[in-house]
N, C-alpha and C positions, 0 to 999 in steps of 0.2 A: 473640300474642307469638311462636309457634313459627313462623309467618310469616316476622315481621319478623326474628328469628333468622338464619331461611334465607337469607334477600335480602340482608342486610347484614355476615352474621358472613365473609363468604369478604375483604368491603374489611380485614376486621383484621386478617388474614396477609397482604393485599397489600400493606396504609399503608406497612412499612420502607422495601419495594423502590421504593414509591412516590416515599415522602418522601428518598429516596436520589437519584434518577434527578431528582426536581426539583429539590432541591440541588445535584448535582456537573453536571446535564446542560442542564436548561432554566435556570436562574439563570443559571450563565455567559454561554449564551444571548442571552438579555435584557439582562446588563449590559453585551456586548459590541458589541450594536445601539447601546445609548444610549450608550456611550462613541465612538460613530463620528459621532456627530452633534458632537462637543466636539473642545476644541484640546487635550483630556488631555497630560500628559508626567510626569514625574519630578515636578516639583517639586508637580504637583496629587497628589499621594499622602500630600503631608504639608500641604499649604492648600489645603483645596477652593476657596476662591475663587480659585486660579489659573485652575480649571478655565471654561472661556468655550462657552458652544452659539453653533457654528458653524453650522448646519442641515446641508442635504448637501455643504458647500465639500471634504470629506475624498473623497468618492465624485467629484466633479467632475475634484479634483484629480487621483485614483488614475487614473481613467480617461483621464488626456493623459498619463499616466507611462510613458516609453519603458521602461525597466526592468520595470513592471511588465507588459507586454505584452509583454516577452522574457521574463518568468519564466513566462509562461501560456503560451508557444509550447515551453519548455524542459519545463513540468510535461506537456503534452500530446505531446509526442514521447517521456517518459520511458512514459507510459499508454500512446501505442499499440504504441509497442515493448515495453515490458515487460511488461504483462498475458497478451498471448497466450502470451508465451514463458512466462513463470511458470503458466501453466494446462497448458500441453501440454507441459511437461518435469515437474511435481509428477503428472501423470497417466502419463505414461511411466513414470517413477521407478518408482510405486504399479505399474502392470501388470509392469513387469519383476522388482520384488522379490515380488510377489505368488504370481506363475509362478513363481520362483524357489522351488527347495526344499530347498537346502543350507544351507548355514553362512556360505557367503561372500555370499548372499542377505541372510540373516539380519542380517551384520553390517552392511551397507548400509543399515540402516535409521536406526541410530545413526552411522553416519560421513556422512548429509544428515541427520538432524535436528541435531545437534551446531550446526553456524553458525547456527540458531535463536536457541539459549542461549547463545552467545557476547555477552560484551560487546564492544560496539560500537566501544569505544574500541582494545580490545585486537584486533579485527580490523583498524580504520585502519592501526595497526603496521605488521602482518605483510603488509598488501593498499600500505600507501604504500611500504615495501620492492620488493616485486614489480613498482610502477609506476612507481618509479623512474629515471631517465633510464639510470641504472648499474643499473639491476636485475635481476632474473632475466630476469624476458620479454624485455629487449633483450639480456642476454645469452646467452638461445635465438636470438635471430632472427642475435645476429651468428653462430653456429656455421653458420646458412645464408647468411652474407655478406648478408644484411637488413638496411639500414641502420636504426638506433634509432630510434623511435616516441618520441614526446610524447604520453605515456598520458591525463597528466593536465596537459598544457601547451598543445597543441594544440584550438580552441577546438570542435573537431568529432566528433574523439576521446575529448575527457574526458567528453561524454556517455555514450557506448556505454561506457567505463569505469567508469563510476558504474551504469550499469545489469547489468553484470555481475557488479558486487559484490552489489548489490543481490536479484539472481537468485541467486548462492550463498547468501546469507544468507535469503532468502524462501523455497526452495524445499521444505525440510525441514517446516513447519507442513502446509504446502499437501498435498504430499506424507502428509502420515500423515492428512489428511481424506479424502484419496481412499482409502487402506488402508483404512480401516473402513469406505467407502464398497465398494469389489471385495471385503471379507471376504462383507459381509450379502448378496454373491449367491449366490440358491440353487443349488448344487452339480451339479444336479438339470438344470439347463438344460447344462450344460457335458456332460454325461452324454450324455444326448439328443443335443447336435448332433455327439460322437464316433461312437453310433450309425448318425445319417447320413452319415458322412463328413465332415466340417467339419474344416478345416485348424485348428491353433492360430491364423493370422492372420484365419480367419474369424470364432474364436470371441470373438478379442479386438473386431472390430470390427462384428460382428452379435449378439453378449451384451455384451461389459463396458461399452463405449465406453457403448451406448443406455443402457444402466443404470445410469451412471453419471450420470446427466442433472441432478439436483438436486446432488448434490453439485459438479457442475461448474459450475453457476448461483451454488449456496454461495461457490463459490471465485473465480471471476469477481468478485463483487459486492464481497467482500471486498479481493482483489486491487485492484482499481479505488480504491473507497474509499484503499487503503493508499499507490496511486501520483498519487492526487491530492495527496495530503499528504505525499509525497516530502521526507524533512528529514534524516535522520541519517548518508548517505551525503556529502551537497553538504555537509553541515555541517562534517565531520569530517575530509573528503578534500579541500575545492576552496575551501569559503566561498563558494561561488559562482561565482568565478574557471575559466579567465582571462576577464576582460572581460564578466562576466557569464554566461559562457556554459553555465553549468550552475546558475544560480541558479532555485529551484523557488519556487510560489507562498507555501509555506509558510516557506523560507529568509526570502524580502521581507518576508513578518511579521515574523518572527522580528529580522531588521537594522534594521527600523523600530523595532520595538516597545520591543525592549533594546539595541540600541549606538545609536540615534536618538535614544532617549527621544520615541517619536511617535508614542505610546499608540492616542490615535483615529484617526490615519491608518492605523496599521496594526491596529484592529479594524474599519476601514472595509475593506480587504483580507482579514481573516478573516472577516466576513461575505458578500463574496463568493463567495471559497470556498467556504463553509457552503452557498448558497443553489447554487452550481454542483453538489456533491456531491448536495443533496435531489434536480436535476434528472435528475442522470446514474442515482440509484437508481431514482429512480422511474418512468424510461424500459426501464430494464434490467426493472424487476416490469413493466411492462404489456407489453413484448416477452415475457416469460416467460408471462405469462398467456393472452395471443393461441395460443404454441405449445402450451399444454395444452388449449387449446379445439379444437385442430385434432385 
């Protein structure tokens, strides 16, 4: 009995987390597979026998969808522009307030984490101001005789504009992972390479940088994750526009699913998604794994 205790009693503090993580995580899951096979829309919500299995005609279709092969070129230029930037300005941040040992240090921790907790909506305001045709930033450039920019009108610009908001608002999370990341270094090695003579820019980049190595994987994988599924910028700021050109793969769910009413085609699109995402993590763990073996 004291056995079977042992072996079994540890699933009864896991069941919640369990039975949580199957509910909100694996269900959707699975219903969102089988709704991709089907001509789902609005009206199968209230008559199931609206609903018709199509087999794969939803994946077929998705896949000769000019649109949606703009919104995967769109979510992939948002990924490689933005990831790196959001890793190596959230790890500057952290080394520079870290080093920092005043007040004006201090207070830079809260003036980038702050557009974290900002709502979103209340930032489109003050950032659709700013990008506006009449708005500040062209009102700087004319002070240098710069003619006005189409921030968010121009179909090549409004990307990089959207990823800049983006990056303000990212930066602050990311940023206090690395802080508690450069805290838990031991003091001890800093010491030592003053000893030898180590310049502060060596000690940043022959101690913190290297020791910072999981947390920057942390952040990577996460980041990644967060720019595949690009939605509340394009959402908020562009819709998409113009001409598609800032439309992310999760926008096109999003415009199929609720202003289409085209429930399975576009959980035929977040299923993609989904199976993109598992592959990109699971490239990132075995690259990560490879460089711990070495």
């Amino acid at each position: 009995m004291k056995n079977f205790l042992n072996k079994y009693f540890p699933y009864f503090f896991l069941s919640p987390a369990l039975i949580l993580l199957l509910l909100f995580s694996i269900f959707p899951i699975i219903v969102a597979l089988l709704i991709s096979f089907t001509d789902a829309g609005v009206t199968g919500l209230a008559d199931w026998s609206q609903i018709h299995f199509i087999g794969v005609q939803n994946f077929k279709e998705i896949f000769s969808d000019p649109v949606f092969f703009q919104s995967i070129r769109n979510t992939l230029f948002y990924v490689i522009i933005g990831v790196p930037l959001v890793v190596v300005i959230s790890m500057g941040l952290a080394i520079a307030i870290n080093f920092g040992e005043n007040r004006f240090f201090r207070a830079f921790r809260v003036v980038f984490y702050a557009p974290s907790v900002t709502n979103v909506v209340a930032v489109a305001v003050i950032w659709a101001f700013l990008y506006n045709p009449y708005g500040f930033f062209n009102f700087v450039l004319g002070i240098f005789h710069i003619p006005p920019i189409g921030w968010l009108q121009d179909t090549s610009i409004a990307k990089i504009s959207l990823i800049v908001l983006a990056l303000w608002r990212g930066v602050g999370t990311n940023m206090l992972i690395f802080l508690a990341a450069v805290s838990g270094i031991p003091k001890e090695y800093y010491e030592a390479a003053s000893l030898d003579g180590a310049t502060l820019r060596d000690q940043i980049f022959h101690i913190t940088v290297p020791s910072l190595k999981f947390a920057t994987f942390f952040v990577s994988v996460t980041s990644l994750i967060g720019w595949l599924q690009f939605f509340d910028e394009p959402f908020v700021m562009t819709n998409g526009g113009p001409l598609n050109s800032t439309m992310s793969i999760s926008l096109f769910i999003y415009h199929n699913g609720f202003q289409l009413s085209r429930f399975g085609y576009a959980a035929a699109g977040s299923f993609v998604l989904f199976v993109a995402i598992i592959i990109v993590t699971l490239v990132m763990f075995r690259i990560q794994g490879k460089e711990n073996q070495l």
